[in-house]
FIBAZA-216174 format. One record per residue: x, y, z of N, C-alpha, C, O in turn; residue in three letters. Coordinates in steps of 0.001 Angstrom, whole numbers, plus 500000, padded with zeros to 6 digits. Example, Ala and Ser with C-alpha at 12.3 -4.5 7.8 and 13.67 -1.06 7.14 Angstrom:
// FIBAZA-216174
513190494310507800512300495500507800513200496700507800514236496681508465ALA512850497750507080513670498940507140512900500030507870513409501138508039SER
This chain:
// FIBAZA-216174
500840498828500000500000500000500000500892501246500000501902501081500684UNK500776502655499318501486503323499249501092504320500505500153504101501271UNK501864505306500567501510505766501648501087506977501683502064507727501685UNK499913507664501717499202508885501387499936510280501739500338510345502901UNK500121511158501102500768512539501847500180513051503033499173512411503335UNK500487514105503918500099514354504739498803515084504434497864515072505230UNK498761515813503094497932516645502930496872516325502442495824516941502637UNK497038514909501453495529513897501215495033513853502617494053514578502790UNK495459513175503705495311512972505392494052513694505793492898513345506041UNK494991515321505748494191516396506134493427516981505770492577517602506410UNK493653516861504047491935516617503439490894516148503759489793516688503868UNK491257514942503950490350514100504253489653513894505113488524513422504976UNK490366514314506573490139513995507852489318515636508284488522515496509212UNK489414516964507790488987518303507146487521517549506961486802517326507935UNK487210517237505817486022516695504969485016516097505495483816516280505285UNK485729515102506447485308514114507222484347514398508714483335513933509238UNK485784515890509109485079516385510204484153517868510409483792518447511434UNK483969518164509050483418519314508769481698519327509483481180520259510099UNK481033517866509124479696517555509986479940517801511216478930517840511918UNK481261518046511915481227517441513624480963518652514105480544518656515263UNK481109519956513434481060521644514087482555521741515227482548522367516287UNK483618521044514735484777521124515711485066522880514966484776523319513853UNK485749523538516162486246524549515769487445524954515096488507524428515431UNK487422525687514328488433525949513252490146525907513761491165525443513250UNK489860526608514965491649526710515512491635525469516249492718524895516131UNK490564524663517177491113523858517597491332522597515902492338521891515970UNK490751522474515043490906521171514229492973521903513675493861521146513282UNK493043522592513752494324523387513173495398523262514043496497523292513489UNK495391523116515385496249522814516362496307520845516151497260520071516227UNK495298520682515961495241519242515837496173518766514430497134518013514588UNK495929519095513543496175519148511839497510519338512187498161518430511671UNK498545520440513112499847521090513316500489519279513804501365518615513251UNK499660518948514975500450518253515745500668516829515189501665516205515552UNK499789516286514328499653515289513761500898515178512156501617514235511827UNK500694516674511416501777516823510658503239516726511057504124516460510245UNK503403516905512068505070517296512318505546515735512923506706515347513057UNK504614515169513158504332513117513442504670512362512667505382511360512732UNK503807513158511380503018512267509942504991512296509528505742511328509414UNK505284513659509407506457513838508567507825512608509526508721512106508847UNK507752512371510776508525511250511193508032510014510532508847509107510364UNK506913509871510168506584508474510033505515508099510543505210506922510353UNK504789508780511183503509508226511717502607508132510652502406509085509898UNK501937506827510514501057506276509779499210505922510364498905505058511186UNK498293506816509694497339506754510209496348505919509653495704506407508725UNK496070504725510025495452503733510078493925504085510176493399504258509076UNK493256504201511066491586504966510807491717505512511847492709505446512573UNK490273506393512123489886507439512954488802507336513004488272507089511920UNK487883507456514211486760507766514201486248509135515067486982509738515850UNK484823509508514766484365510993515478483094510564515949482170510042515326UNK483238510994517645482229510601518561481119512100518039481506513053517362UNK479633511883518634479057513076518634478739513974517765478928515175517957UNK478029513300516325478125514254515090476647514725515195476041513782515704UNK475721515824514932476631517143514777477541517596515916478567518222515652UNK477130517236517455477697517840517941478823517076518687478729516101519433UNK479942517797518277481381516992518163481377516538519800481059517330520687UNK481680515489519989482751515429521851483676514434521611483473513455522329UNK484672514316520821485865513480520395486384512918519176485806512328518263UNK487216513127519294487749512091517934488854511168518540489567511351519526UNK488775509904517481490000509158518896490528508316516806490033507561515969UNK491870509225517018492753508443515960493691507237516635494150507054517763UNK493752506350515093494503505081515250495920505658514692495965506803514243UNK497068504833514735498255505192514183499227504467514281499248503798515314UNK500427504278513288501566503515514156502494504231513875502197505301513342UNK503724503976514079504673505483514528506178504197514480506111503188515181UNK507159504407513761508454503476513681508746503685514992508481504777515494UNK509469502439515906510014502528517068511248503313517247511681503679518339UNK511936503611515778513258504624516128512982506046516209513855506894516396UNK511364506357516017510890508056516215510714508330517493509517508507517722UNK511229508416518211511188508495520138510946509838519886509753510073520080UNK511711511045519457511083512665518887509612512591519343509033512828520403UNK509179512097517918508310512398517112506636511973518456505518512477518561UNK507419510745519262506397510404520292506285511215521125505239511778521447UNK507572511405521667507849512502522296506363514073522144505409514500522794UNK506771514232521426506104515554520543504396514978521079503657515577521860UNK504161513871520487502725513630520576502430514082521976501896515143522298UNK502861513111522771503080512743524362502386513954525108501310514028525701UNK503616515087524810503529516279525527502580517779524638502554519002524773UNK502040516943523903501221517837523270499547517769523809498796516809523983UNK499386519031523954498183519525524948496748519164524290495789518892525012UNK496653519178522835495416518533522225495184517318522028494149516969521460UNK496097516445522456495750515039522682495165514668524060495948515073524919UNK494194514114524558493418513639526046494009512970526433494533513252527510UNK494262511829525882494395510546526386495185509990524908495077510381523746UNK495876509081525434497159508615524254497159507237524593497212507274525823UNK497133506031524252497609504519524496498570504284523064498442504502521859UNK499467503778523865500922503302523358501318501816523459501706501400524551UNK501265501190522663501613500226522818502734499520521516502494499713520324UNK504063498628522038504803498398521154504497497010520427504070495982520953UNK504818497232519100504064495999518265505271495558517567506316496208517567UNK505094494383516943506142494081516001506293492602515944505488492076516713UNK507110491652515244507195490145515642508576490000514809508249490544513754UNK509975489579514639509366488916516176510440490063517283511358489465517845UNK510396490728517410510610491863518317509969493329517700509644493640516554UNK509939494100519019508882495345518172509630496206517566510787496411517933UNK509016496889516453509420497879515498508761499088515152509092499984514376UNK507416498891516133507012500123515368505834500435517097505426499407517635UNK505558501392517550504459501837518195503331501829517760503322502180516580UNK502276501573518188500768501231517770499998502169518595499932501878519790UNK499261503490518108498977504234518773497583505073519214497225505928518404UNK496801504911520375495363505336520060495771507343520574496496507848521431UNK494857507902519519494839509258520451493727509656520161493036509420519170UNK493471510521521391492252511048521885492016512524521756492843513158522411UNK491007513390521015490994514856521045489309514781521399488265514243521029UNK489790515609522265488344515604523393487669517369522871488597518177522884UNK486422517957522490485685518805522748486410520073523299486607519615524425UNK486909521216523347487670522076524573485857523044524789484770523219524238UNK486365523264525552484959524037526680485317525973526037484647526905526481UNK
């Protein structure tokens, strides 16, 4: 499978969440933090959006190469993610992070 640009992604995921009424700067802080990921290597697998029309989450899938420690890094400590599960995958030793994240509603 080839691997989509960041900007098909954010098309898409734009398009996708345009029904949800998420707000413009927060989907843009989101779009920032996920690009500077995408460009290590993070690979986004699906996504889904809780609450359409009215948005209260989105919780993306992802996997992320195990030599981008950065790039997790970055996710980790980034303030528009809720909740993050990390888990290392691979066979037969791991190679890559398997990753849920969470963008919750802001008040």
């Amino acid at each position: 499978m080839e691997k989509r640009s960041f900007e098909d992604i954010e098309k898409e995921l734009l398009t996708h969440l345009s029904a949800a009424n998420l707000p413009k700067d927060h989907l843009a802080g989101i779009s920032r933090s996920i690009a500077a990921s995408y460009n290590a290597g993070l690979q986004i697998v699906d996504w889904w959006v809780y609450g359409i029309p009215a948005f209260e989450k989105l919780v993306i899938q992802a996997q992320l190469p195990i030599i981008e420690t950065k790039a997790l890094q970055g996710l980790v400590q980034n303030e528009h993610f809720k909740a993050i599960e990390i888990h290392r995958k691979g066979i037969p030793r791991p190679d890559f992070f398997q990753l849920q994240l969470t963008v919750e509603r802001t008040t």
